[in-house]
Every structure is written in C-alpha cells, then in structure tokens.
ZAMARFI-285742 format. One record per residue (C-alpha): residue number from 0; residue in one letter; z, x, y. Coordinates in nm, 3 decimals, padded with zeros to 5 digits. Layout:
% ZAMARFI-285742
{num: NUM, residu: A, Z: Z, X: X, Y: Y}
...
END
This chain:
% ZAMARFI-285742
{num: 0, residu: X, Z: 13.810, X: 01.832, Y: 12.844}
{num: 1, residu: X, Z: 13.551, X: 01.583, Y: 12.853}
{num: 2, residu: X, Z: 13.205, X: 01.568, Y: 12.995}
{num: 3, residu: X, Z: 13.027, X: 01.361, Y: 13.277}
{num: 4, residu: X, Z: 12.652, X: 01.419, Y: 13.295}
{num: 5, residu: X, Z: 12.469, X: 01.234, Y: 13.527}
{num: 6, residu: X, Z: 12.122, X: 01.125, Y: 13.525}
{num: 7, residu: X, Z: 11.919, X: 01.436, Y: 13.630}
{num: 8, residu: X, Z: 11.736, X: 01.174, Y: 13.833}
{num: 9, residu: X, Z: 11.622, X: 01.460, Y: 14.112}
{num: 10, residu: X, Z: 11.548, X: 01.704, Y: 13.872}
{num: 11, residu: X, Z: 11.288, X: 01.448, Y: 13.696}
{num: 12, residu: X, Z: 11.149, X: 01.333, Y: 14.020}
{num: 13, residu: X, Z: 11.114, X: 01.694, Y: 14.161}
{num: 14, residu: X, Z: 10.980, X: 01.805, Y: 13.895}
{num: 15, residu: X, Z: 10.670, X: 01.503, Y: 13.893}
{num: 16, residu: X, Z: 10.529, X: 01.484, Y: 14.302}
{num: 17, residu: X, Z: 10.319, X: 01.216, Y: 14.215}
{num: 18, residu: X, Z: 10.611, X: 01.012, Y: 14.165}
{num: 19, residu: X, Z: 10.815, X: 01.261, Y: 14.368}
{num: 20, residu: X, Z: 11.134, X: 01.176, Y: 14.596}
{num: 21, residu: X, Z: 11.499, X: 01.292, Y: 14.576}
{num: 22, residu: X, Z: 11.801, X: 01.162, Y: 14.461}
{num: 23, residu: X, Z: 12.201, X: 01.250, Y: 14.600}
{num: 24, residu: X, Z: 12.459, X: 01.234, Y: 14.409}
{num: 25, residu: X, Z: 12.771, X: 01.086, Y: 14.542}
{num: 26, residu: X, Z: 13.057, X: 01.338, Y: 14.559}
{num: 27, residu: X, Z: 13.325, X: 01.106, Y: 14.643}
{num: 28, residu: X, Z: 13.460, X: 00.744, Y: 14.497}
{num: 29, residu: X, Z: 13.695, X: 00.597, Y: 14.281}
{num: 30, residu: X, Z: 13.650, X: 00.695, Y: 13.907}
{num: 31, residu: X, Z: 13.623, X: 00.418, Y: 13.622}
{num: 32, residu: X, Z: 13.946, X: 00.398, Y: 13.457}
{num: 33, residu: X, Z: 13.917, X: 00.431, Y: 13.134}
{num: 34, residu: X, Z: 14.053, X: 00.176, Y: 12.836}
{num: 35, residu: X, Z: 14.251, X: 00.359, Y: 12.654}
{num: 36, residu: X, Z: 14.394, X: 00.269, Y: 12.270}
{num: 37, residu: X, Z: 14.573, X: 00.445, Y: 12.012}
{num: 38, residu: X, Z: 14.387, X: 00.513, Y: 11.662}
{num: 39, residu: X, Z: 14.686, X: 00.661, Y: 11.467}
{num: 40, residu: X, Z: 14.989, X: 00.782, Y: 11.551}
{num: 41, residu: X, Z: 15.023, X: 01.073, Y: 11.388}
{num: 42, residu: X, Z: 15.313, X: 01.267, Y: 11.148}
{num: 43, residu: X, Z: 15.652, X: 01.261, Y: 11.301}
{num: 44, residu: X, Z: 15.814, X: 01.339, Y: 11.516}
{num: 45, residu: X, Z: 15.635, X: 01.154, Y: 11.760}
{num: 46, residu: X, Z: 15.661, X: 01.217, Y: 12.113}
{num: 47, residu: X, Z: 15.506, X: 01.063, Y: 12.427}
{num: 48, residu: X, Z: 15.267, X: 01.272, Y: 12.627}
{num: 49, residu: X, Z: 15.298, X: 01.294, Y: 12.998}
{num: 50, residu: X, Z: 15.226, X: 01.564, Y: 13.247}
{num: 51, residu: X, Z: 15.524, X: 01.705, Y: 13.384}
{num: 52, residu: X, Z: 15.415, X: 01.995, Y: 13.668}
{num: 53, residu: X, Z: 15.738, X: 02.151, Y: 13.876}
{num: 54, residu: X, Z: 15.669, X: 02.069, Y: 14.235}
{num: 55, residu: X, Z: 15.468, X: 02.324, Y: 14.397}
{num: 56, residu: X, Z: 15.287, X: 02.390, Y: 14.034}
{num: 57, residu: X, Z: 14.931, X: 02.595, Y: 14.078}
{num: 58, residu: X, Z: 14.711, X: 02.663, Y: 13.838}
{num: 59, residu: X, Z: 14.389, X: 02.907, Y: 13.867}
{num: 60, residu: X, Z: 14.090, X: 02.876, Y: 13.583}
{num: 61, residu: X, Z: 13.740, X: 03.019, Y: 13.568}
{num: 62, residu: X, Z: 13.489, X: 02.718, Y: 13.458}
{num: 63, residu: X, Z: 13.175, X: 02.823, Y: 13.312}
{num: 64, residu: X, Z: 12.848, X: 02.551, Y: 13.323}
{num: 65, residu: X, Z: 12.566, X: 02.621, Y: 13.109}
{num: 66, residu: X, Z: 12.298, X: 02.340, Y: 13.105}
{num: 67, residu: X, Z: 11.928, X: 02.323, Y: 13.044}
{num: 68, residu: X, Z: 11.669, X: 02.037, Y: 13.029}
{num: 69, residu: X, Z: 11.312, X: 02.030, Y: 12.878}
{num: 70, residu: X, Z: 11.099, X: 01.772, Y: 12.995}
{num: 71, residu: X, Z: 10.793, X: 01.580, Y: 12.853}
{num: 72, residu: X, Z: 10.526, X: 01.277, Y: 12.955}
{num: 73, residu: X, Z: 10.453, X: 01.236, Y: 13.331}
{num: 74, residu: X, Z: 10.608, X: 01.594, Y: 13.392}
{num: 75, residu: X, Z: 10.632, X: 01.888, Y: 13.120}
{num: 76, residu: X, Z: 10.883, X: 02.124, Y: 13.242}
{num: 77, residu: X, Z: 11.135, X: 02.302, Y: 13.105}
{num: 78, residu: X, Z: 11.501, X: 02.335, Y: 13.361}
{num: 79, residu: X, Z: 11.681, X: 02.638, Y: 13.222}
{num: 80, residu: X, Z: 11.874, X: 02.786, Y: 13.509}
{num: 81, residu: X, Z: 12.142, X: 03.084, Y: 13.480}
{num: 82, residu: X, Z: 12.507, X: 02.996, Y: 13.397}
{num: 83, residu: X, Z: 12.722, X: 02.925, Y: 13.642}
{num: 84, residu: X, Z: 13.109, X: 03.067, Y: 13.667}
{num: 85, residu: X, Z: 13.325, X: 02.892, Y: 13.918}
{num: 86, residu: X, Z: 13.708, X: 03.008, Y: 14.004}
{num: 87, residu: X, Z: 13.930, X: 02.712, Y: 14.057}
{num: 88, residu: X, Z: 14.218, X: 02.652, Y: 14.206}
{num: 89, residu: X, Z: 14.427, X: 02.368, Y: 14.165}
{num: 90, residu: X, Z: 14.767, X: 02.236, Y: 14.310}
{num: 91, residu: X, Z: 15.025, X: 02.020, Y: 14.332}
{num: 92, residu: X, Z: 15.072, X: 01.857, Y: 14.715}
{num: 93, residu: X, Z: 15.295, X: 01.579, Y: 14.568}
{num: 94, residu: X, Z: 15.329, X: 01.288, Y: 14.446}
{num: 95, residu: X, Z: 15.253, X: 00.893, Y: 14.534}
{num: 96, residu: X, Z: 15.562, X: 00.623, Y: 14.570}
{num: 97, residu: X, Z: 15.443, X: 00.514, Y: 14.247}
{num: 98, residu: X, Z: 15.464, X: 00.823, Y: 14.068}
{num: 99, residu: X, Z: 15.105, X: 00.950, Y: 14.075}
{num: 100, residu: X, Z: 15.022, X: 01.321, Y: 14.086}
{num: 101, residu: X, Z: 14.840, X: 01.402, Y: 14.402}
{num: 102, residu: X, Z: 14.655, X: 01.789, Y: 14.382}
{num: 103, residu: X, Z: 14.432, X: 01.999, Y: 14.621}
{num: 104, residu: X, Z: 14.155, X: 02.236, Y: 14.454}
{num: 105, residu: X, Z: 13.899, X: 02.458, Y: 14.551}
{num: 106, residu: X, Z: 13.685, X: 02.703, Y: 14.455}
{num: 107, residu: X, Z: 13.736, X: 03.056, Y: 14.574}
{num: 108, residu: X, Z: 13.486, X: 03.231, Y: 14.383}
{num: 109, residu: X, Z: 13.131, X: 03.173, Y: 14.207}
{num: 110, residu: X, Z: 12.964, X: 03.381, Y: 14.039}
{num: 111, residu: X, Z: 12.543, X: 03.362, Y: 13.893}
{num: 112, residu: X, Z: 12.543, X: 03.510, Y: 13.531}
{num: 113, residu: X, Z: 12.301, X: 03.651, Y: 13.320}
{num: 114, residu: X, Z: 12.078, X: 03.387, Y: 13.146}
{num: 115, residu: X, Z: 11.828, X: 03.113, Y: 13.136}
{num: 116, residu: X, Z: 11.485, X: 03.191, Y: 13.269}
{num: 117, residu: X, Z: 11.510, X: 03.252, Y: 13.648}
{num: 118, residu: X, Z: 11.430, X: 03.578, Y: 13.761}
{num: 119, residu: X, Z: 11.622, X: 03.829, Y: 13.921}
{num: 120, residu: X, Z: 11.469, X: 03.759, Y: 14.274}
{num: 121, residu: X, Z: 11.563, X: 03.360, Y: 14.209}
{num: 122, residu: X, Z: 11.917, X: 03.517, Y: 14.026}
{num: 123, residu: X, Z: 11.991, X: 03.694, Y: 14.414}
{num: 124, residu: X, Z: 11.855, X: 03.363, Y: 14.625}
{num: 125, residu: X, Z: 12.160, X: 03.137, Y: 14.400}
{num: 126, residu: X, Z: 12.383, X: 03.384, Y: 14.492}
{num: 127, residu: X, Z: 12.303, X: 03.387, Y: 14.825}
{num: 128, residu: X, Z: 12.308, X: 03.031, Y: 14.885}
{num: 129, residu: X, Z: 12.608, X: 03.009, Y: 14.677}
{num: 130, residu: X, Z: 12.804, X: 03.253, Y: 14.929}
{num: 131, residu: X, Z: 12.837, X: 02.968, Y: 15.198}
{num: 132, residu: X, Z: 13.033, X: 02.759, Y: 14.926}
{num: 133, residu: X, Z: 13.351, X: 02.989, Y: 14.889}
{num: 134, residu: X, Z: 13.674, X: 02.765, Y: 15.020}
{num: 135, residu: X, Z: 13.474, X: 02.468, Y: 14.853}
{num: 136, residu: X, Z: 13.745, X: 02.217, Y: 14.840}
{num: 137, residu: X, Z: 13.833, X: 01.869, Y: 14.729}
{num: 138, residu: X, Z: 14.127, X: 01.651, Y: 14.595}
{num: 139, residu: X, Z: 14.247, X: 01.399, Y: 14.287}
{num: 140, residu: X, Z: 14.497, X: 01.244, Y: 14.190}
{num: 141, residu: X, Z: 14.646, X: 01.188, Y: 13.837}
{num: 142, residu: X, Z: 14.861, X: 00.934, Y: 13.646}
{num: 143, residu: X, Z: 15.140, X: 01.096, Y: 13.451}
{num: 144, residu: X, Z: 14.920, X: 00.976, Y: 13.199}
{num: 145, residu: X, Z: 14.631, X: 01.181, Y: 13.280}
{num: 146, residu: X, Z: 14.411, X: 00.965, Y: 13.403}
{num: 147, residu: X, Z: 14.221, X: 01.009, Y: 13.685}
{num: 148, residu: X, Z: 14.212, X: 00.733, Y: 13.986}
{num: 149, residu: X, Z: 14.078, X: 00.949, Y: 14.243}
{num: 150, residu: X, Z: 13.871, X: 01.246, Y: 14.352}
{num: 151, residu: X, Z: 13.671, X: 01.392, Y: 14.617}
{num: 152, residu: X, Z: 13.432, X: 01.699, Y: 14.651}
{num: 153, residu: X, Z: 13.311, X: 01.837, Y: 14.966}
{num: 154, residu: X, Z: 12.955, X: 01.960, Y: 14.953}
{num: 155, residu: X, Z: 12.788, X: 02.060, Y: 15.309}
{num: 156, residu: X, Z: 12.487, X: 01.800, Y: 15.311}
{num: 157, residu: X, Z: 12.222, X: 02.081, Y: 15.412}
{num: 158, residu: X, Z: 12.258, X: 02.259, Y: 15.061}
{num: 159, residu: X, Z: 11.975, X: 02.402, Y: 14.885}
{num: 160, residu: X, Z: 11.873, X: 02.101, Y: 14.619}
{num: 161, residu: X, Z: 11.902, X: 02.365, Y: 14.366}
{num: 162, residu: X, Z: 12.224, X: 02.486, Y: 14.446}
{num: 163, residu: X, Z: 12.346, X: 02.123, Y: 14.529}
{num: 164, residu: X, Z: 12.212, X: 02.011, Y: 14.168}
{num: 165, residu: X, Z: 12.447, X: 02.318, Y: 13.970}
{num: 166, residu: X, Z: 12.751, X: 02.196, Y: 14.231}
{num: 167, residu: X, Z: 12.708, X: 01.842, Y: 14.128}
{num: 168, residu: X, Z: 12.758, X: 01.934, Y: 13.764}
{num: 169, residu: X, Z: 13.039, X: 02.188, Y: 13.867}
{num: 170, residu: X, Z: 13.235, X: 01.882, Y: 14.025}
{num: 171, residu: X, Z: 13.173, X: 01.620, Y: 13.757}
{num: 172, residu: X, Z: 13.322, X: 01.908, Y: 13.509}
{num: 173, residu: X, Z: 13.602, X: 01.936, Y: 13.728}
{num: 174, residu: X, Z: 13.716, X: 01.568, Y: 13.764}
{num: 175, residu: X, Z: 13.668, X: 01.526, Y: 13.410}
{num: 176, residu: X, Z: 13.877, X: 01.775, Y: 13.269}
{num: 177, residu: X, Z: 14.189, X: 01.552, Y: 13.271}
{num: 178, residu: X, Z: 14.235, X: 01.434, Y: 12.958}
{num: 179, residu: X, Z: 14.414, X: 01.050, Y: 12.914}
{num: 180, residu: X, Z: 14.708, X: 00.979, Y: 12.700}
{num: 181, residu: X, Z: 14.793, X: 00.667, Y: 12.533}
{num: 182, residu: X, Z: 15.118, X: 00.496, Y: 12.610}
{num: 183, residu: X, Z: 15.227, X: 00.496, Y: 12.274}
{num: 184, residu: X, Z: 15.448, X: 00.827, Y: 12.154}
{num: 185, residu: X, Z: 15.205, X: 01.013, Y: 11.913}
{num: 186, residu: X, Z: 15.188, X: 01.351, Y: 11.673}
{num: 187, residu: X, Z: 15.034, X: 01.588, Y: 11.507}
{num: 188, residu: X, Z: 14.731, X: 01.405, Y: 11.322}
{num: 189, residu: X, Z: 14.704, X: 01.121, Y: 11.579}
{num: 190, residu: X, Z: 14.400, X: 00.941, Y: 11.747}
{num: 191, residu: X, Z: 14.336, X: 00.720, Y: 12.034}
{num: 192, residu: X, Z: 14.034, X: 00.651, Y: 12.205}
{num: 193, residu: X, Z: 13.936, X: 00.583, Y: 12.578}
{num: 194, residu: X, Z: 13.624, X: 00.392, Y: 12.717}
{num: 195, residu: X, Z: 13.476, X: 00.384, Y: 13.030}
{num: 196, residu: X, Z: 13.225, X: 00.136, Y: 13.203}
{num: 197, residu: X, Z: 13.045, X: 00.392, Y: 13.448}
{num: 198, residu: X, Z: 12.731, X: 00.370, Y: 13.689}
{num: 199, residu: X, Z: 12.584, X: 00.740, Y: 13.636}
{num: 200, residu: X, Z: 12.315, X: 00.715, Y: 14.006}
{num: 201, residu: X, Z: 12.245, X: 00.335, Y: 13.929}
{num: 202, residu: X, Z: 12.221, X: 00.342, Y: 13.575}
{num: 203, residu: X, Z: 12.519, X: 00.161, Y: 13.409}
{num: 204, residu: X, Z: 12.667, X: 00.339, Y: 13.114}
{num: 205, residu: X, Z: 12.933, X: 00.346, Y: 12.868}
{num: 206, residu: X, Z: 13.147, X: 00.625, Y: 12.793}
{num: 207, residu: X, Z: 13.360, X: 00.681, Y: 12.487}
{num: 208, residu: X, Z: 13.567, X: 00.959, Y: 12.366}
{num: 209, residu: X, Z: 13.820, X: 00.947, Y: 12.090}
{num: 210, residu: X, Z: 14.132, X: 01.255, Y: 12.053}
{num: 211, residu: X, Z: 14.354, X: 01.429, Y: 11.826}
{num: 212, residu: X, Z: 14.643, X: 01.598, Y: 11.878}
{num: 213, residu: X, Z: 14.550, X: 01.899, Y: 11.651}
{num: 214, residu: X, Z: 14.876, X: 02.133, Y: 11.713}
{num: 215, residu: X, Z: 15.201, X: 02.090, Y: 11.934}
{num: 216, residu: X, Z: 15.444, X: 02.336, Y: 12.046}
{num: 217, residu: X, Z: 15.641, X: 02.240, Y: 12.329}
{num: 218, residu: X, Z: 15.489, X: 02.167, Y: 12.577}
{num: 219, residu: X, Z: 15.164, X: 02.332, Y: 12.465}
{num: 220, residu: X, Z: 14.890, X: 02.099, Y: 12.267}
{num: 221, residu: X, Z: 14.586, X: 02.156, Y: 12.095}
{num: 222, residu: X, Z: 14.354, X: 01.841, Y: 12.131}
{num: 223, residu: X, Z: 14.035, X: 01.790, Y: 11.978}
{num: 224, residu: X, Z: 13.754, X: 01.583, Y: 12.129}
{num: 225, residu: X, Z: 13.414, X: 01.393, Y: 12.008}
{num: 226, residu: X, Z: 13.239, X: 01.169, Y: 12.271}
{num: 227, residu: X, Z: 12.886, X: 00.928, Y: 12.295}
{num: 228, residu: X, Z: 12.751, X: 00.852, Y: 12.673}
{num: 229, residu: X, Z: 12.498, X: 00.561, Y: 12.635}
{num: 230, residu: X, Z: 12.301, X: 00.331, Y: 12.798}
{num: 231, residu: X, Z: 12.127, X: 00.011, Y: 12.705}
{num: 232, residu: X, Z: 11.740, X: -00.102, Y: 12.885}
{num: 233, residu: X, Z: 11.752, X: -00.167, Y: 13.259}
{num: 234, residu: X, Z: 11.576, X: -00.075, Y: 13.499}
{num: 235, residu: X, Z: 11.717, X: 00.042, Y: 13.840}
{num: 236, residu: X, Z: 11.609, X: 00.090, Y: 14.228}
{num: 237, residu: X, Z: 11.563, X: 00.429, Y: 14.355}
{num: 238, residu: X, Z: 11.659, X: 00.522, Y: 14.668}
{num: 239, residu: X, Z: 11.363, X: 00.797, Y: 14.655}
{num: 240, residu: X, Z: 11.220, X: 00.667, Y: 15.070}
{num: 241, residu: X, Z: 10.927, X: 00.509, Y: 14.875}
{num: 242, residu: X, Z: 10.982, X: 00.112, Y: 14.848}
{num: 243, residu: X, Z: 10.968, X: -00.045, Y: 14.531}
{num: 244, residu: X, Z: 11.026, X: 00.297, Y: 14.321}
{num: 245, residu: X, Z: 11.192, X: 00.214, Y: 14.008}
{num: 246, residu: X, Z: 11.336, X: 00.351, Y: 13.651}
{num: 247, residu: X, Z: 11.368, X: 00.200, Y: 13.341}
{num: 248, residu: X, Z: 11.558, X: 00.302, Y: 13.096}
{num: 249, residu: X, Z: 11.451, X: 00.316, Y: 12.784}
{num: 250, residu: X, Z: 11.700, X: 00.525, Y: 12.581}
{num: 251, residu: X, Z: 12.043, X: 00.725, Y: 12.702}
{num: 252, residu: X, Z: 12.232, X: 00.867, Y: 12.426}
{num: 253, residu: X, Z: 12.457, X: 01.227, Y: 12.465}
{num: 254, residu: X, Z: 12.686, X: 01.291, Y: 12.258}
{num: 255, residu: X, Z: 12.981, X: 01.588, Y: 12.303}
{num: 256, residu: X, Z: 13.219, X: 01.771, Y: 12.108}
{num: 257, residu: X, Z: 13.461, X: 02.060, Y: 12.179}
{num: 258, residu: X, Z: 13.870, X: 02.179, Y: 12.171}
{num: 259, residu: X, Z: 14.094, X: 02.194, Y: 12.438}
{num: 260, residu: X, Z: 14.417, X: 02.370, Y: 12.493}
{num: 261, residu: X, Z: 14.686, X: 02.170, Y: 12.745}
{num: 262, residu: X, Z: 14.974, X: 02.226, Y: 12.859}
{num: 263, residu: X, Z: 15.210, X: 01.916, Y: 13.018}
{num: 264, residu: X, Z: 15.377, X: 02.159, Y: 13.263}
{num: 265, residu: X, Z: 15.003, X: 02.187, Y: 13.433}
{num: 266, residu: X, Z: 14.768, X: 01.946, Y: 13.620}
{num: 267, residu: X, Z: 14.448, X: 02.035, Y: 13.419}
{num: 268, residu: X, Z: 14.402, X: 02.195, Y: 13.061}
{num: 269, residu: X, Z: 14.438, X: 02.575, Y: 13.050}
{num: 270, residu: X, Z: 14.116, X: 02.673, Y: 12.835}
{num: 271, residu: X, Z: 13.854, X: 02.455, Y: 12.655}
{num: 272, residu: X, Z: 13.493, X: 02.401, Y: 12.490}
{num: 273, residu: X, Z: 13.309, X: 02.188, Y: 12.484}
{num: 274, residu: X, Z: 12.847, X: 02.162, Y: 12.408}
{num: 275, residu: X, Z: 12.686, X: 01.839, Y: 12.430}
{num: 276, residu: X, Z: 12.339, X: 01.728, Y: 12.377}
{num: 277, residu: X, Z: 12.131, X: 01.401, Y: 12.514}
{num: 278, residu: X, Z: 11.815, X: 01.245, Y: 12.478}
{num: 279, residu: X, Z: 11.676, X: 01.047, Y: 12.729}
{num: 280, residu: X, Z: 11.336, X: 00.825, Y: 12.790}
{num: 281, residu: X, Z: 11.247, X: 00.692, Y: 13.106}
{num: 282, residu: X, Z: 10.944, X: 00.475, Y: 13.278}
{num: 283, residu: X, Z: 10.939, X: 00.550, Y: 13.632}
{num: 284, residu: X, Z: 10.762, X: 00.345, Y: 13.885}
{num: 285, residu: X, Z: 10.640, X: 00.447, Y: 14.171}
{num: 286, residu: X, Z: 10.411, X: 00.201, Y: 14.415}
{num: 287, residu: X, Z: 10.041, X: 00.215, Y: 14.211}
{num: 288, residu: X, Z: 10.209, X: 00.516, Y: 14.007}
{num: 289, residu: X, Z: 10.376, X: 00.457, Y: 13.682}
{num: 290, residu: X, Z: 10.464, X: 00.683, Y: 13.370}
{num: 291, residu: X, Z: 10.709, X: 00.793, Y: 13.082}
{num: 292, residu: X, Z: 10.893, X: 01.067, Y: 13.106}
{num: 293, residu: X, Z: 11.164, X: 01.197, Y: 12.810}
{num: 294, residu: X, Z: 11.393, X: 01.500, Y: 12.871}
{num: 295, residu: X, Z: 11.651, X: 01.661, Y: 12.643}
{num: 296, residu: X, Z: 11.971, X: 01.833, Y: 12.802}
{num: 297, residu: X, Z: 12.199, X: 02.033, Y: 12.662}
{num: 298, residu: X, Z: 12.502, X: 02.157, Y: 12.837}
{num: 299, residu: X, Z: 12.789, X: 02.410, Y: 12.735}
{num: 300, residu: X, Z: 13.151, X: 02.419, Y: 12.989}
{num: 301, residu: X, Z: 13.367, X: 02.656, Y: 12.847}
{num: 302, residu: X, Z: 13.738, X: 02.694, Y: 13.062}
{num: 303, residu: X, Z: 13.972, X: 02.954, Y: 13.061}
{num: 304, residu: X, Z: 14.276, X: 03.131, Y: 13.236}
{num: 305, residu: X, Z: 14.185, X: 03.344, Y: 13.560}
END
C-alpha cells in the first residue's frame, strides 16, 4: 500500500480568509507511471510477480483514514477530524486487448468513528452528509504488473468541502493501494524501487518508494514499504477566483512507512498499514496580501478484510 497526499491547499486557504479561496481536487486523470527498478533479487527460488484474478474475481475491504494537520504563520489551526472507515468493493469487469486488468469499485458503506476533536453534533452532520455518498463508485485499471494507468472517482460536485476534503483522501488511498512489481523474477529478501514524477494541485513532486518481499507462500506475499514525497522551490498559480494568487513552496517532505499483505489471485492487497508524516512551508500570495504558513500532517490508512 502506498500513500498519495495531496497538498491540503483548501484546508490552508480555508483556514486563512484573508488570503481565503478554495481549491478542487481533480478526481479523475491518468496517473504518473511510475519507474520502476529492481534493488536485489532476493534468496531463491525466485519467481515473477504478477496478478492473476479468475474472471469475475471480487474483493470487499474496509479502509480506515486517519489524518490530522496543525497549522502555523498566517493561520494557527489545528485540522484533527474523526477517522474515517470506508467499505470497498472492488471487481473484475475484464480485461484490455493488451492484457490490462480493467475493475469497477465502490463504496457501499462509510462509517464516522470515534476520534479527533469534532464534537458529537459535528460527528452526526459527517454522517449525515456522508449518507448521500453510499453507491460511490469509480473505476481503474491495472497492469499485470500492478501498476496503475487509470482511475476515476465520482464525487457529486455540490459536496460539503468538509466531506469532499475526507473523500479526496479516501480516493487517493484507494488508487494507490496497488502496489508495482518489477519485471525481473524476485524472492524472499528482494528490493526494487519505483519513482514517480507527480503534480500534487500544481505543485510538481517526486515520489519514491522502495519494497521487499518479506514472506511468500503461494500466492500470498508479505511486502514491506518505506517512501519520501518531496518537492523542490516553485511557486504555483492558484485557481482560488482571486487573480494573481500564488504559492511558493518552500519545503515538501513526507515520508511513509507500513506492511502490506497481497495476494496475486486479487486486484488490490487484502490488509495493510501504513503512518506517514510531512512537513510543509509555504508563502502564499494573495493580491496586496502575502504570508508564511507551515503545517505538519500526519496520516494513518490501515486496510483489512470485510
């Protein structure tokens, strides 16, 4: 399982009116493809990893998104909201003339958990809003290799920016689960490493997360993952309504870390961890306004069978 966070561009601008304006995310496009390169192969026997699903394969998993960001310079806040646990569906429609894996998912079920500092009045208003999301629904496709080339999420664009904010993260969790495989046959001990060139709401980033195949049985693998998101100094247009409003980036580092458990005979892994942390510095201009403003996120997803 890996981890895509995206700037939490709305959440900083929300938070700060003076500068204030709102950013969507895009919930559909083509995904970077990711380099990917083998470290070590491993102890033998070595064995290539592909996904294999039986036609018709389905696959149903409860993802669980806990995430908070605290805030400092032009706005001091602290963004701490419950955990979110989503019920997802995935499967298999079919495959492409070239061999891809196409799959249909959806969530049937969230639910608003204990935690984080809303209240229980604010607890009951997520839940609420969150009730006109069941059936949420989407598709991706996958390489054999586990990669992913495509994806699509279908949020309703008059969604509470709340709501739409913990749905955003829910999807990028979602189409990042896959996991790539090198082409070279690997086993027990081995490394490889994939890197992406990404634009995370303007801001281009890379992405690097490196593998290894901890356990095999079968079919069934135990794969451990470490992973840096980072960004070098640019600064970026935002499309916040107000001409001219800009962010510069000063520093973008998160780094992750977790397990996952995968199977080749399914689409997605079965069950997973993974926390991450990021700090991140950012000037903002706004017309006449101007400031700094650093946040630090941390964010635990945490899969397992429904």
């Amino acid at each position: 399982m890996r981890v895509v966070l995206r700037v939490l561009v709305a959440a900083v601008l929300g938070s700060a009116p003076v500068l204030a304006g709102e950013v969507a995310a895009a919930q559909t496009g083509q995904p970077p493809t990711p380099t990917v390169e083998l470290l070590a192969p491993g102890r033998a026997p070595q064995e290539s990893l592909r996904l294999a699903p039986p036609a018709g394969a389905t696959q149903r998993s409860t993802m669980t998104v806990d995430f908070s960001v605290q805030q400092s310079g032009v706005s001091s806040a602290n963004v701490n909201p419950p955990p979110v646990r989503a019920t997802v569906e995935t499967g298999l429609q079919g495959t492409t003339p070239d061999g891809n894996l196409q799959a249909a998912f959806s969530y049937p079920a969230f639910d608003v958990l204990r935690g984080g500092d809303a209240s229980a009045s604010q607890r009951r208003r997520m839940k609420q809003a969150f009730t006109g999301l069941t059936g949420l629904s989407g598709q991706l496709t996958l390489t054999p290799q586990g990669v992913l080339v495509d994806s699509s999420l279908n949020v309703p664009p008059d969604l509470d920016q709340s709501v739409s904010n913990l749905v955003t993260q829910l999807g990028d969790q979602l189409f990042s689960l896959s996991i790539p495989f090198p082409t070279e046959a690997v086993g027990v001990g081995g490394r490889w490493r994939a890197t992406s060139e990404l634009t995370l709401n303007g801001v281009k980033a890379r992405q690097v997360y490196e593998y290894t195949l901890r356990k095999r049985a079968g079919g069934k693998l135990v794969i451990g993952v470490t992973g840096t998101q980072t960004a070098g100094r640019q600064t970026v247009e935002l499309p916040t309504g107000q001409a001219g409003a800009k962010l510069e980036v000063r520093k973008f580092k998160t780094t992750f870390r977790g397990e996952n458990t995968v199977e080749l005979a399914n689409l997605l892994p079965t069950a997973g961890q993974i926390r991450s942390a990021g700090d991140q510095t950012f000037r903002i201009q706004a017309g006449s306004k101007s400031g700094t403003l650093s946040q630090h996120l941390t964010i635990r997803v945490l899969l397992k069978p429904a």
